[in-house]
C-alpha positions in Angstrom: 6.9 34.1 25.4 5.2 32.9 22.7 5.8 29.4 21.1 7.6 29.2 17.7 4.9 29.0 14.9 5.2 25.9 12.7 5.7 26.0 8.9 2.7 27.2 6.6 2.1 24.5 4.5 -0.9 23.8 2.4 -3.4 21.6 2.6 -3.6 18.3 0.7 0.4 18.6 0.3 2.6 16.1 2.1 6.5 15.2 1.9 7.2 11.8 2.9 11.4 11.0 2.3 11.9 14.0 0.2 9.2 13.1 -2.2 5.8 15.0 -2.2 2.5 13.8 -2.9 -0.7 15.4 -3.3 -4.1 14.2 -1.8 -6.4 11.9 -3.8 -9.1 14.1 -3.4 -7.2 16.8 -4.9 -6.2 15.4 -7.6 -8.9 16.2 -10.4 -9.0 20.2 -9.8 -4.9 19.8 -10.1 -5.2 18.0 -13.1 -8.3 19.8 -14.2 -10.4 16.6 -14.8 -13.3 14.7 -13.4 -13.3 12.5 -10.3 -14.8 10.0 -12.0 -11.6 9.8 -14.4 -9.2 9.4 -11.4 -11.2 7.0 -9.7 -11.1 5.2 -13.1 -7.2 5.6 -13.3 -6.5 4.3 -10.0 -9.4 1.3 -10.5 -7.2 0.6 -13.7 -4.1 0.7 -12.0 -2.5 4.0 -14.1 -2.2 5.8 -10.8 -0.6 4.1 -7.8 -1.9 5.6 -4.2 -0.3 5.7 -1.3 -1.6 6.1 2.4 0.0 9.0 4.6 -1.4 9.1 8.2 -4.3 7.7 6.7 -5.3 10.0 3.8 -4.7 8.3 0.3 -2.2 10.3 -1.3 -0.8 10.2 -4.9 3.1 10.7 -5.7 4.0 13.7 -7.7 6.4 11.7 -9.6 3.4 9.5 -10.5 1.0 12.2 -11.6 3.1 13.4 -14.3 3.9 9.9 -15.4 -0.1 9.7 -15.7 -0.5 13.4 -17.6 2.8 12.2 -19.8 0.8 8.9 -20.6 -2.8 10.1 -21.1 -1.0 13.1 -23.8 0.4 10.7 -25.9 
């Protein structure tokens, strides 16, 4: 009998109390922008991280706070 087969989920994607967040690294091809101007972002404290089982994670919530700010 085979085991049932866990929800497909993909990667760089967690949910952590009903909130998702997206992996750092991810983050510029989501956004379509450089690395260099999320590292500067978080350096400059417009985007708050967050570690999940040890892979630094940014809240969904907070990445359209960021795109809100940086449009106007």
């Amino acid at each position: 009998m085979r085991a049932p087969q866990p929800q497909k989920r993909s990667p760089g994607w967690f949910f952590r109390n009903n909130h998702q967040f997206l992996a750092l690294s991810h983050v510029p091809q989501a956004l379509s922008v450089t690395a260099s101007e999320i590292t500067d972002a978080v350096s400059r404290g417009e985007i708050q991280i967050e570690r999940i089982n040890g892979c630094k994670a940014v809240a969904l919530d907070e990445l359209f706070r960021y795109i809100e700010k940086k449009a106007g």
